[in-house]
C-alpha positions in Angstrom: 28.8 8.5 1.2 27.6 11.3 3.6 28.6 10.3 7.4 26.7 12.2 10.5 26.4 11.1 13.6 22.7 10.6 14.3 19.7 10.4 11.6 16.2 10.4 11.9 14.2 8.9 9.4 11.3 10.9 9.6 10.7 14.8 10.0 7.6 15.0 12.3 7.9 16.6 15.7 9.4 13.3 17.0 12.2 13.3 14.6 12.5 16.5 14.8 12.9 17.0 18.7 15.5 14.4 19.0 17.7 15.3 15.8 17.3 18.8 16.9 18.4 17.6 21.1 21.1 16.1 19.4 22.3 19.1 17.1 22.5 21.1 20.7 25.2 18.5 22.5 27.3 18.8 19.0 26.2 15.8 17.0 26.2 16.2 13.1 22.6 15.1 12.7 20.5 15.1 9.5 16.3 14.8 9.4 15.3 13.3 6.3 11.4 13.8 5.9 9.6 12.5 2.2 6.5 14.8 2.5 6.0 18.0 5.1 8.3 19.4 7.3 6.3 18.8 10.9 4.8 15.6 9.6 1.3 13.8 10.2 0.7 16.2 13.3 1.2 19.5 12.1 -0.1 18.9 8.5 -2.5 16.2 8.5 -3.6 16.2 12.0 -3.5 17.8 15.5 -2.8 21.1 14.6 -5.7 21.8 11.3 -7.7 19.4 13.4 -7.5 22.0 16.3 -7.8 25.3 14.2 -11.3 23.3 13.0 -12.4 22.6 16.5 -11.9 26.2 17.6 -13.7 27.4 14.1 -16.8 24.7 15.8 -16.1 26.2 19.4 -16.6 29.8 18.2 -20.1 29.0 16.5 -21.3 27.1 18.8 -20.7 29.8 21.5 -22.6 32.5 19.1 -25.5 30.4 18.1 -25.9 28.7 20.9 -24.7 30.6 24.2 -24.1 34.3 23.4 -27.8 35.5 23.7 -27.8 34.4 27.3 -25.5 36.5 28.4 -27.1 39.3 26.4 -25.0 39.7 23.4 -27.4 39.6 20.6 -25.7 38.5 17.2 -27.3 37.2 14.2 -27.4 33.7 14.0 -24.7 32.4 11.4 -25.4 30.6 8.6 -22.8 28.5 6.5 -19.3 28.8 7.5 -16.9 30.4 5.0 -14.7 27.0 4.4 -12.5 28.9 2.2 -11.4 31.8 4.5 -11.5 29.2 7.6 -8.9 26.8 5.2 -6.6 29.7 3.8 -6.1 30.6 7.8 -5.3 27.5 8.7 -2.9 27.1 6.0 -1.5 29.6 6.7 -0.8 29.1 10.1 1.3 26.0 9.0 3.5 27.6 6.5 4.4 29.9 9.6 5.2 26.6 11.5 7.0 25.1 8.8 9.3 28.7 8.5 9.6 28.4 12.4 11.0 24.9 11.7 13.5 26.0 8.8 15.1 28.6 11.4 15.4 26.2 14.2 17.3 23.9 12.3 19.8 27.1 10.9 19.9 28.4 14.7 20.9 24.8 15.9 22.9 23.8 12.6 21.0 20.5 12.3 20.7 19.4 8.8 17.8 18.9 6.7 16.7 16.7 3.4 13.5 16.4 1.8 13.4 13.1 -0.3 12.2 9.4 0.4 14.2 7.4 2.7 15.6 3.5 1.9 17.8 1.7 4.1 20.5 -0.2 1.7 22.1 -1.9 4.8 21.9 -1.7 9.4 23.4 2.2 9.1 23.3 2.9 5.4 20.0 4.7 4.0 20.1 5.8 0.7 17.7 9.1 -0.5 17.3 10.8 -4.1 20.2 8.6 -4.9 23.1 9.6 -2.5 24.2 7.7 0.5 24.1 8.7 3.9 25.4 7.0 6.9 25.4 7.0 11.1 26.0 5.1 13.7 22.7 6.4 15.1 19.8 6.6 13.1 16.5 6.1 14.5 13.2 5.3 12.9 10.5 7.7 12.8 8.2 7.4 10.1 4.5 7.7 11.7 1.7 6.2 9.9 -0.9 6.8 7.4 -4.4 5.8 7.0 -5.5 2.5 7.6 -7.6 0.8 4.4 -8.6 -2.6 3.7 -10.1 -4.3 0.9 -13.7 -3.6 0.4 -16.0 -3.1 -2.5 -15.9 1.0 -3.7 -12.8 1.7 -1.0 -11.8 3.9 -3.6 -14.8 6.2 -3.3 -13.6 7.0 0.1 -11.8 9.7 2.0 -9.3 9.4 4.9 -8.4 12.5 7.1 -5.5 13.2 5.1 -7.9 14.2 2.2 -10.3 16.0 4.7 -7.7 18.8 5.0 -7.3 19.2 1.3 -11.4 20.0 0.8 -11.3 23.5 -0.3 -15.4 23.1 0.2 -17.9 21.5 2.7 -20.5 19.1 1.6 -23.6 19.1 2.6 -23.6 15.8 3.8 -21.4 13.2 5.1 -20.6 10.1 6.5 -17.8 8.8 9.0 -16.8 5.6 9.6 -15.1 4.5 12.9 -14.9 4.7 16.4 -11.3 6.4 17.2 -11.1 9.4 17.8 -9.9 10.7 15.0 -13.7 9.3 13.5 -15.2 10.9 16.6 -13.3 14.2 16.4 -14.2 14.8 12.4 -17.4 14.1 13.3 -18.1 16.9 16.0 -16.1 19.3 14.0 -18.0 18.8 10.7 -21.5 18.9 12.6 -20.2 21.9 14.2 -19.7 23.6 11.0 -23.2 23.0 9.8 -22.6 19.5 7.8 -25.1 17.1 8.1 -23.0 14.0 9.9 -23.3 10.6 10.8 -20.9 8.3 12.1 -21.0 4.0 11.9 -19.8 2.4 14.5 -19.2 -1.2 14.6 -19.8 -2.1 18.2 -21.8 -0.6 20.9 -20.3 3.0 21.4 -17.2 5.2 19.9 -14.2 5.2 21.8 -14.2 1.9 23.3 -10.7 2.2 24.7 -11.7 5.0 27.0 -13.8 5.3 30.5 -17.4 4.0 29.4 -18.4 6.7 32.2 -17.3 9.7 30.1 -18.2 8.2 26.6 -21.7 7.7 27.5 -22.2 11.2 28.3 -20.5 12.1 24.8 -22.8 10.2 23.2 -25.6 11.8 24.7 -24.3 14.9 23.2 -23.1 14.0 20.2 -27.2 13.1 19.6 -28.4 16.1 21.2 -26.1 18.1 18.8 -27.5 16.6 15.6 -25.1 13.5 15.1 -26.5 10.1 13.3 -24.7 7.9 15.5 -25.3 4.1 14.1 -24.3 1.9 16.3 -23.1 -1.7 15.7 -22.9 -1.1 12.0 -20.4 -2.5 9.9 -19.9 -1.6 6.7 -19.9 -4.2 3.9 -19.5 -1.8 0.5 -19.8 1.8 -0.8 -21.2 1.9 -4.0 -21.9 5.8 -6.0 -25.9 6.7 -6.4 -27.9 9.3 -8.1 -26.3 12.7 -7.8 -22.9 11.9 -7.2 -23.5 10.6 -3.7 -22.2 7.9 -1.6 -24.3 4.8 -0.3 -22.8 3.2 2.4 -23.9 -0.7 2.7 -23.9 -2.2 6.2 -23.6 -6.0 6.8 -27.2 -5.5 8.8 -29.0 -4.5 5.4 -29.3 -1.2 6.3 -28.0 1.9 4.2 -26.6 5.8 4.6 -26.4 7.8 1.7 -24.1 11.1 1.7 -22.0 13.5 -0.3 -18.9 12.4 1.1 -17.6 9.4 3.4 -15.0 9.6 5.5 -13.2 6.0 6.1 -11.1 6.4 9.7 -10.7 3.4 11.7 -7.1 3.4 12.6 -3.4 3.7 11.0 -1.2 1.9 9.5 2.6 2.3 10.3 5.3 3.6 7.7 7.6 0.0 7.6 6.6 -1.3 4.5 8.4 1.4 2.2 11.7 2.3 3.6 14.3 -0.5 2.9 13.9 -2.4 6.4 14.0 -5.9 4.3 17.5 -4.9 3.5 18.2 -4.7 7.7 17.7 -7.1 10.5 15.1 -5.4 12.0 12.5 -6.6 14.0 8.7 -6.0 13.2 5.9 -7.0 15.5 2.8 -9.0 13.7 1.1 -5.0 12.9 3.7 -4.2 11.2 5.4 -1.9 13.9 9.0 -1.6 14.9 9.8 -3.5 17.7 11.2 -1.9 20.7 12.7 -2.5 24.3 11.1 0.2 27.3 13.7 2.4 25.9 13.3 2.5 22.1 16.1 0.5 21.1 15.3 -1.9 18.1 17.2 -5.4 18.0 19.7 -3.8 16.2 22.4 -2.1 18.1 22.4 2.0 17.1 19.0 1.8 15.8 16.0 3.0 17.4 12.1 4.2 17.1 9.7 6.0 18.4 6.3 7.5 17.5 3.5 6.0 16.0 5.8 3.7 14.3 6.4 1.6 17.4 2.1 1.2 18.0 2.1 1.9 21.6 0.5 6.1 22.4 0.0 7.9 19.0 0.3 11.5 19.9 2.6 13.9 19.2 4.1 15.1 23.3 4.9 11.3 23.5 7.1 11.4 20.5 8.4 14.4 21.5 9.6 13.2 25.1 10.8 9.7 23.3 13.1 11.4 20.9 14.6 14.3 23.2 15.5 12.0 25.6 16.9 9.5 23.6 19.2 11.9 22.3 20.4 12.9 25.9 21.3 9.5 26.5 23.1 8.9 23.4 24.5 12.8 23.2 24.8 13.7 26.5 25.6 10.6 28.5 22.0 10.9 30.4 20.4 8.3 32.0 18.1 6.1 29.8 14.8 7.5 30.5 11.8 4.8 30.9 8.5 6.5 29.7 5.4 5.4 31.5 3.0 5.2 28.9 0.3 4.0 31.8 0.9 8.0 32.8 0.2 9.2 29.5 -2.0 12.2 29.5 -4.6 13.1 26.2 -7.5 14.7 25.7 -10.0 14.1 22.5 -11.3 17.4 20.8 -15.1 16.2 20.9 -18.0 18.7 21.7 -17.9 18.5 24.5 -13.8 17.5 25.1 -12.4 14.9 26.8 -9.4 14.4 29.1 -8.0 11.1 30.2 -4.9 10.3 32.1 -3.9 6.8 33.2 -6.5 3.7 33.5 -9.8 3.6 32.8 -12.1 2.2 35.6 -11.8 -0.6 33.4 -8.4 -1.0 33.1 -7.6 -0.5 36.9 -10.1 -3.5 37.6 -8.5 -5.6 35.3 -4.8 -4.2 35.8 -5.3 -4.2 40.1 -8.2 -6.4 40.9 -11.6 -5.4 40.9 -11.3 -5.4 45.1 -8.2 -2.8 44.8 -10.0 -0.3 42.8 -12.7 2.4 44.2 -13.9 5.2 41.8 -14.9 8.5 42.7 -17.6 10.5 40.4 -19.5 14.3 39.9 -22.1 15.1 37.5 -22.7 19.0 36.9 -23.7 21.3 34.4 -21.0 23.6 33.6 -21.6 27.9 34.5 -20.9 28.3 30.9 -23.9 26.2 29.5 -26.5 26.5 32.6 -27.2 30.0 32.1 -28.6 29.1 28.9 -31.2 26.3 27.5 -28.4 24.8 25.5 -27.1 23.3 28.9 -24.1 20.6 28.4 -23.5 18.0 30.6 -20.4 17.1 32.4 -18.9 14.4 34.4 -15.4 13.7 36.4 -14.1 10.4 37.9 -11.1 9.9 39.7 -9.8 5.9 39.8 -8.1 4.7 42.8 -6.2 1.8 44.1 -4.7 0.1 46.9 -5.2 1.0 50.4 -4.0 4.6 50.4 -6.0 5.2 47.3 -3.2 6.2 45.0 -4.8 7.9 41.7 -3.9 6.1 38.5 -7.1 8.0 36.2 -8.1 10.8 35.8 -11.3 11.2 33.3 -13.3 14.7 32.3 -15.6 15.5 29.8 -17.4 18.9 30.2 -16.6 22.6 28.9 -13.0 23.6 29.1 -11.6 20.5 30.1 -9.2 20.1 27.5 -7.1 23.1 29.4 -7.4 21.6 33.2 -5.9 18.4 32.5 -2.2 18.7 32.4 -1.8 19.7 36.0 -3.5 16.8 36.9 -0.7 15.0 34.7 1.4 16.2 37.5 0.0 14.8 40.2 -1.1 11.2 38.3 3.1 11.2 37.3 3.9 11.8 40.9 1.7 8.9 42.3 -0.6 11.2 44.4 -3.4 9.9 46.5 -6.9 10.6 46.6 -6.5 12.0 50.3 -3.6 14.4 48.7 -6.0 15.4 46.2 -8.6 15.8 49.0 -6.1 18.4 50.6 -6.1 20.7 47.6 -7.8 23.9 47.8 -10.5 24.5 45.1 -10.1 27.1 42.3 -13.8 28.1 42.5 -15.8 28.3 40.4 -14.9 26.2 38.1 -15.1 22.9 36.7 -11.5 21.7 37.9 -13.0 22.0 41.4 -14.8 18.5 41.4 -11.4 16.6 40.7 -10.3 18.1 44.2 -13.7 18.1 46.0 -15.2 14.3 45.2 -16.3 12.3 48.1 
């Protein structure tokens, strides 16, 4: 049996971070991942998805915005999938060699192989034993499926970065973002697209505000957005394509669908029967406000644990776990009320903190005043193709401390994180109100609202 002192099951950028923190204060630590080196995010997830959002950024801004500011190019036709997939490939394998000499520089230890725990601080992999007294639990998640009729004829976002070629046609079901995202990027890249919701709007967990202006664009841009659809079957039609069956009686037909409404944590494979671990009722690890399991020296973090799915927060779990357990830190308590995001739509949105909805029902209705600006971004207004945007700012208590923050509009994606900042630090609308503008610019109206 191997011994280290800290293993992380699971080589995304959480487990990564931390075994890697943990390698720099001297610890032996080993990353054992089953499938890519950078995990769901870098392979599967944020990073293609963002390569493809840029790809949909950079037509969009020739068809649609480059005339008016008299550069005249031909209008494109369909995008070259192939060239925009072997980039973006390639880009990866560049990140995955950047990983490999990270982990030589900091001597942490790597294994590729599937991971089963035999006992609380035994895992076994490709038949050896390995052991810590550490070892913390970061296994992400996968697609969520469930049993309906023709599930099989269906795609998840992990096989939408394996399609070497576009359809022409295609249908998304869900209202996450991950739904939402796919379905901007692939009408941005000339695919006919339509996305079922089941209730009233996508994105139901964020501001109402700024999703209703989304959805304005995401049917100016060419989207099918069905609302309150739910599907009951997928059956295959004439040609090879797709009918999707909704429990109203109605029916889409396309070349592909695209099932995405949610994820499913990585517990179910990996031994945890033979531990004393504690699961929540989704399947999740459960964790204390500082990542510990029930089980004294092991811990989780990441998707895994069913609280903020995105990569930073792993990141900041697992680094500063390890200076606790490494470097005799302070535990660190991560807000996730602070946490910021922002959801590669066309156009993106940015969210830190609570919702207007949220704040009501987290402060009191009579504790919460919201601030709001509705302006067409420079970009867009010089051309006929103008886009929309809108800022809030939610406030509570008597000095009007800022707990949200909310964008959607050109370029937002890139003003957010300072904003982080000030949301972490517990600034006040009247601090905010004291902040020169940057103008002109869009990040003006978060300082200038009254």
């Amino acid at each position: 049996m191997e011994r280290y002192d800290y293993i992380t099951i699971g080589g995304g950028s959480g487990g990564i971070s931390s075994a890697n923190r943990a390698a720099e204060y001297g610890a032996k630590a080993l990353i054992i991942e089953k499938r890519d080196v950078g995990g769901t995010c870098v392979n599967r997830g944020c990073v293609p998805k963002k390569i493809s959002w840029h790809g949909t950024m950079l037509r969009e801004q020739i068809n649609d915005y480059a005339s008016a500011y008299g550069l005249d190019f031909e209008e494109k036709g369909p995008v070259n999938y192939t060239e925009l997939k072997n980039n973006r490939d390639a880009y990866i394998q560049r990140v995955h060699k950047g990983y490999a000499s990270g982990f030589q520089s900091r001597g942490t230890h790597y294994l590729e192989g599937e991971a089963k725990f035999i006992d609380n601080h035994t895992v076994e992999v490709n038949g050896e034993l390995y052991t810590a007294p550490h070892i913390s639990i970061v296994t992400g998640g996968r697609p969520r499926l469930v049993d309906l009729p023709g599930i099989d004829l269906v795609d998840t976002s992990d096989d939408f970065f394996e399609w070497t070629t576009l359809p022409e046609s295609v249908i998304i079901i869900g209202a996450g973002y991950v739904a939402t995202e796919f379905a901007g990027v692939l009408n941005g890249l000339g695919v006919k697209t339509t996305q079922a919701v089941r209730y009233d709007r996508p994105l139901r967990a964020y501001d109402a505000d700024i999703v209703e202006v989304l959805v304005d664009q995401m049917t100016k841009s060419g989207i099918n957005l069905l609302k309150n659809h739910d599907v009951a079957s997928i059956e295959k039609v004439e040609n090879d394509q797709l009918q999707v069956n909704f429990k109203n009686g109605e029916t889409a037909v396309a070349d592909k669908v695209i099932y995405a409404i949610g994820r499913t944590p990585n517990t179910d494979k990996i031994g945890l029967e033979n531990t004393d671990v504690a699961l929540t009722a989704s399947g999740h690890v459960q964790v204390d406000d500082y990542h510990h399991t029930n089980v004294e020296g092991i811990y989780a973090f990441g998707d895994v644990i069913g609280k903020v799915e995105l990569t930073p927060v792993a990141i900041m779990a697992g680094r500063t776990l390890s200076d606790t357990l490494f470097n005799g830190a302070e535990p660190y308590l991560l807000d996730y009320n602070t946490v910021p995001t922002v959801i590669f739509t066309h156009p993106a949105i940015g969210s830190i903190g609570y919702s207007e909805e949220g704040a009501k029902e987290a402060f009191g209705e009579e504790n919460v005043k919201v601030y709001k600006s509705n302006f067409t971004p420079m970009y867009s207004a010089v051309s006929e193709h103008r886009q929309s945007a809108r800022m809030k700012l939610v406030t509570t208590g008597a000095d009007e401390k800022v707990v949200g923050v909310h964008g959607i509009g050109y370029a937002v994606e890139e003003m957010m994180q300072g904003f982080a900042v000030g949301v972490r630090l517990g600034l006040t609308k009247k601090q905010f109100d004291q902040t020169i503008a940057i103008h002109p610019t869009g990040a003006e109206e978060f300082v200038t609202m009254r």
